[in-house]
Biopython code that builds the backbone (N, CA, C, O; Angstrom):
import numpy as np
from Bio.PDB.StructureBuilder import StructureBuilder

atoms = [
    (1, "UNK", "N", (52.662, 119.372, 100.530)),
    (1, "UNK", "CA", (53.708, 118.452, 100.153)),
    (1, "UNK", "C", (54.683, 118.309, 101.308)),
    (1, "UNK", "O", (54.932, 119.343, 101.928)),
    (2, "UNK", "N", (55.277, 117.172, 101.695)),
    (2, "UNK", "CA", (55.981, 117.031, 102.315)),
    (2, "UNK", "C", (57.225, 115.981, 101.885)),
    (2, "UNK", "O", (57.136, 114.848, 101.412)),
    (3, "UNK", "N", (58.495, 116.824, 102.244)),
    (3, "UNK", "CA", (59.772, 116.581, 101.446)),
    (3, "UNK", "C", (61.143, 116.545, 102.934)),
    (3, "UNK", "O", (61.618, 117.511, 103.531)),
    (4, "UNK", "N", (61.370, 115.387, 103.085)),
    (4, "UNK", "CA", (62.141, 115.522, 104.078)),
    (4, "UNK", "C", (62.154, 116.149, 105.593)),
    (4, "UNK", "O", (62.935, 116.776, 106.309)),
    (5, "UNK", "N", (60.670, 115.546, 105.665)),
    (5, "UNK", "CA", (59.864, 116.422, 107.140)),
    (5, "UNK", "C", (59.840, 117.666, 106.996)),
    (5, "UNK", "O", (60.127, 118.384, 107.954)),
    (6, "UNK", "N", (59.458, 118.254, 105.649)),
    (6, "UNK", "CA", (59.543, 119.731, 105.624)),
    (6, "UNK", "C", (58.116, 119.985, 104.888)),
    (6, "UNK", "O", (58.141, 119.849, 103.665)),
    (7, "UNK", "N", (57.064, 120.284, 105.392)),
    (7, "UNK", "CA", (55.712, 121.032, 104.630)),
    (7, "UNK", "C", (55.569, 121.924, 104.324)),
    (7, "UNK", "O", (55.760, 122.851, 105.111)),
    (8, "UNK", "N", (55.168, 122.159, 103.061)),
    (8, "UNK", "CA", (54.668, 123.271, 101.852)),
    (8, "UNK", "C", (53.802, 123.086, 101.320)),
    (8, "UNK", "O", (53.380, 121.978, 100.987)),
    (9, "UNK", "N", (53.270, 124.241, 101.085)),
    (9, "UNK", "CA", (52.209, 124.227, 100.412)),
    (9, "UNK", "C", (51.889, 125.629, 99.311)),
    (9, "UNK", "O", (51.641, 126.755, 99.741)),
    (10, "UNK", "N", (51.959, 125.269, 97.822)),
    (10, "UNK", "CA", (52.552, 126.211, 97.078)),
    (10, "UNK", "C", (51.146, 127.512, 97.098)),
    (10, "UNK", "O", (50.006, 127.078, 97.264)),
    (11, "UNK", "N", (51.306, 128.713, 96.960)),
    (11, "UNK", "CA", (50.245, 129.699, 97.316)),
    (11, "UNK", "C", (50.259, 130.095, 98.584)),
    (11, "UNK", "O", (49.738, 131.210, 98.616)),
    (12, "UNK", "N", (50.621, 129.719, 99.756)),
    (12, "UNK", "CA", (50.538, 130.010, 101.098)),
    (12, "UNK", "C", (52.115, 130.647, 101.585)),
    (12, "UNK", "O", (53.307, 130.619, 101.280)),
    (13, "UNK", "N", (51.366, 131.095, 102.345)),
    (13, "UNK", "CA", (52.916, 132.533, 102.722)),
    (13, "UNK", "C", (53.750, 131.668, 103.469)),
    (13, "UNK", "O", (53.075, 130.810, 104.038)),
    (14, "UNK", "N", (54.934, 131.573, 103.675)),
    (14, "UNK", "CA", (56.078, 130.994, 104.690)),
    (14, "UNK", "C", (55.460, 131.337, 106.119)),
    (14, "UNK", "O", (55.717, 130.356, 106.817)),
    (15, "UNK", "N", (55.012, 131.942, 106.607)),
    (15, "UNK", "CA", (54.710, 132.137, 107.972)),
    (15, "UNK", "C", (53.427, 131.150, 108.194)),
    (15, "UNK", "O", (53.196, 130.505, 109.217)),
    (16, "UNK", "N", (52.899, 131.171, 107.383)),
    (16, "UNK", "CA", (51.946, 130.255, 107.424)),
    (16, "UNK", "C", (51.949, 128.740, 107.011)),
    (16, "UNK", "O", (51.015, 127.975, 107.249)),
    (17, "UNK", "N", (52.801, 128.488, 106.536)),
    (17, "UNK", "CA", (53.900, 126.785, 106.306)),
    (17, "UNK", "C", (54.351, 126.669, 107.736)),
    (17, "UNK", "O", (54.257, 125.784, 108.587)),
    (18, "UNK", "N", (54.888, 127.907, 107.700)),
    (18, "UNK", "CA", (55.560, 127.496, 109.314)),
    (18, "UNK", "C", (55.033, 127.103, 110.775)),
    (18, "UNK", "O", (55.419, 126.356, 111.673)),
    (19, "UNK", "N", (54.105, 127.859, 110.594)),
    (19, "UNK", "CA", (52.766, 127.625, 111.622)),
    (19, "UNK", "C", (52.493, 125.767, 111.563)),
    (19, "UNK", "O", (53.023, 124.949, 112.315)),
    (20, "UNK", "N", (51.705, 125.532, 110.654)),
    (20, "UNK", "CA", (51.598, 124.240, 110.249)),
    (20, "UNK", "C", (52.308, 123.379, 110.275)),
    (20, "UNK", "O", (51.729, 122.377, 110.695)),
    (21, "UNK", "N", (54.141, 123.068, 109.847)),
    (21, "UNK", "CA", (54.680, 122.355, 110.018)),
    (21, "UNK", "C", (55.142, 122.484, 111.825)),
    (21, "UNK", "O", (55.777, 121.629, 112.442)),
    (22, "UNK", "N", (54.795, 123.344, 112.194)),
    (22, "UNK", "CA", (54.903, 123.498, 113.893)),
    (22, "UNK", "C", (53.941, 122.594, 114.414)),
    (22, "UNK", "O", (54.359, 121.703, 115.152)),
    (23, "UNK", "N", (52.678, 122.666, 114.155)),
    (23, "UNK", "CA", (51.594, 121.377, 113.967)),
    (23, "UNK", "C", (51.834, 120.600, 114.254)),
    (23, "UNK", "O", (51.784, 120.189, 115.413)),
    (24, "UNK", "N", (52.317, 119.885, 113.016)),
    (24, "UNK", "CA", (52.789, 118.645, 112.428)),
    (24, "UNK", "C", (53.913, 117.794, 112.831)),
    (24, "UNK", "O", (54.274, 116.757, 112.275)),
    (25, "UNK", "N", (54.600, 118.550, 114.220)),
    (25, "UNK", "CA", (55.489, 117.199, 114.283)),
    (25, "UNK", "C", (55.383, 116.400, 115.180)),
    (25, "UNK", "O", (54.597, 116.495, 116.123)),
    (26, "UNK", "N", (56.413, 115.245, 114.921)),
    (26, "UNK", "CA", (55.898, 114.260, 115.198)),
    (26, "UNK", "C", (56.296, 114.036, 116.508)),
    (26, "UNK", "O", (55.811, 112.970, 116.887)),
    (27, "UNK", "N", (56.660, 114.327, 116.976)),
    (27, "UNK", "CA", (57.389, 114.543, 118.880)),
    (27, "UNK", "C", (56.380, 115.450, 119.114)),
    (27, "UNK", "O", (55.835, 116.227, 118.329)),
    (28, "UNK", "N", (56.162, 115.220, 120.520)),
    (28, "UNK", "CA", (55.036, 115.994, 120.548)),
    (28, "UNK", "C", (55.571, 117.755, 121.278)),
    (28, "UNK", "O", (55.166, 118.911, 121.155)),
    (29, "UNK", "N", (56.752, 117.004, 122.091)),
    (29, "UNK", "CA", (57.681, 118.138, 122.731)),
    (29, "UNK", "C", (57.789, 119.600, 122.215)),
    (29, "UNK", "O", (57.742, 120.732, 122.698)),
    (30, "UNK", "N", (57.987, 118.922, 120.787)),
    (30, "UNK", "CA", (58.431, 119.544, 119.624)),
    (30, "UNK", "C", (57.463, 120.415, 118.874)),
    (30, "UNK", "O", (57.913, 121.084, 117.944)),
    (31, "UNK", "N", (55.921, 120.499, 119.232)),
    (31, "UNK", "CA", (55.063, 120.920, 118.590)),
    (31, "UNK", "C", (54.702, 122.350, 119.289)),
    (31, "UNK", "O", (54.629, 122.293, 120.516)),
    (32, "UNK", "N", (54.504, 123.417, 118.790)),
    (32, "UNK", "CA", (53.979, 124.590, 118.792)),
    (32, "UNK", "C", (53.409, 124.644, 120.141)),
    (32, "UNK", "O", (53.256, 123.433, 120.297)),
    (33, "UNK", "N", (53.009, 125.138, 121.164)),
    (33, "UNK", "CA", (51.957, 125.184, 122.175)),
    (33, "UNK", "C", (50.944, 126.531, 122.137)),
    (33, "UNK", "O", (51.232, 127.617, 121.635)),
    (34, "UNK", "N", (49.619, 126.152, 122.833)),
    (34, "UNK", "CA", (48.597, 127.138, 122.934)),
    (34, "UNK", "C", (48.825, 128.434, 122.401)),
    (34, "UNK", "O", (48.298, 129.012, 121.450)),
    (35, "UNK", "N", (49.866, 128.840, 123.337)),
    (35, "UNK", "CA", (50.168, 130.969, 123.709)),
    (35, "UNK", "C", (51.022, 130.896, 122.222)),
    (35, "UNK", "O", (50.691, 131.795, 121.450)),
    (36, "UNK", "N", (51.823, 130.180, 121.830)),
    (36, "UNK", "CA", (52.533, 130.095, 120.325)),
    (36, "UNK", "C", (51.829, 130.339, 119.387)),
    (36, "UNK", "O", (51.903, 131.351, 118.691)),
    (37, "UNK", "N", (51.010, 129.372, 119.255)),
    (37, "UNK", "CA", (49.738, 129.461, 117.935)),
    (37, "UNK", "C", (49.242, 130.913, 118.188)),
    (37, "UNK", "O", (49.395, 131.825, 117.375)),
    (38, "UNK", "N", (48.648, 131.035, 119.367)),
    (38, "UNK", "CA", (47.599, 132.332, 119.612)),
    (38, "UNK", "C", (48.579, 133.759, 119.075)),
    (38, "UNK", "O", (48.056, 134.844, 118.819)),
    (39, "UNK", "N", (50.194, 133.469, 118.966)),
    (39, "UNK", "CA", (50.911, 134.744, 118.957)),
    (39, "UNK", "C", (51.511, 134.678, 117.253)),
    (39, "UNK", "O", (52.039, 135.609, 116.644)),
    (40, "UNK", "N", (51.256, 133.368, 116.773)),
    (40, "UNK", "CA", (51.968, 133.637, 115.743)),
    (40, "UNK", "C", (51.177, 134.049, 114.466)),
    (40, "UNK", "O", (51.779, 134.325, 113.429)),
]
sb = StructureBuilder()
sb.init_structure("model")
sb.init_model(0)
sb.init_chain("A")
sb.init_seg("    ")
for serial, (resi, resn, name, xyz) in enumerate(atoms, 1):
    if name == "N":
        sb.init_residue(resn, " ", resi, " ")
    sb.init_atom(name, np.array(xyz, "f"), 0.0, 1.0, " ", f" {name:<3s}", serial, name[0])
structure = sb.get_structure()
């Protein structure tokens, strides 16, 4: 679900929303990189 550029997803842990909405945005600047994903 997404609510004010904010993704959830009910059953899934917050660290793992968070991961994903790191994904998901829409700037690309703004998105998670490689060594990030691999650490989080």
């Amino acid at each position: 679900m997404i609510y004010d550029d904010i993704w959830s997803e009910p059953g899934l842990s917050n660290e793992c929303c968070h991961l994903i909405r790191s994904l998901l945005q829409k700037k690309r600047r703004q998105r998670i990189d490689l060594r990030k994903i691999l650490l989080h």
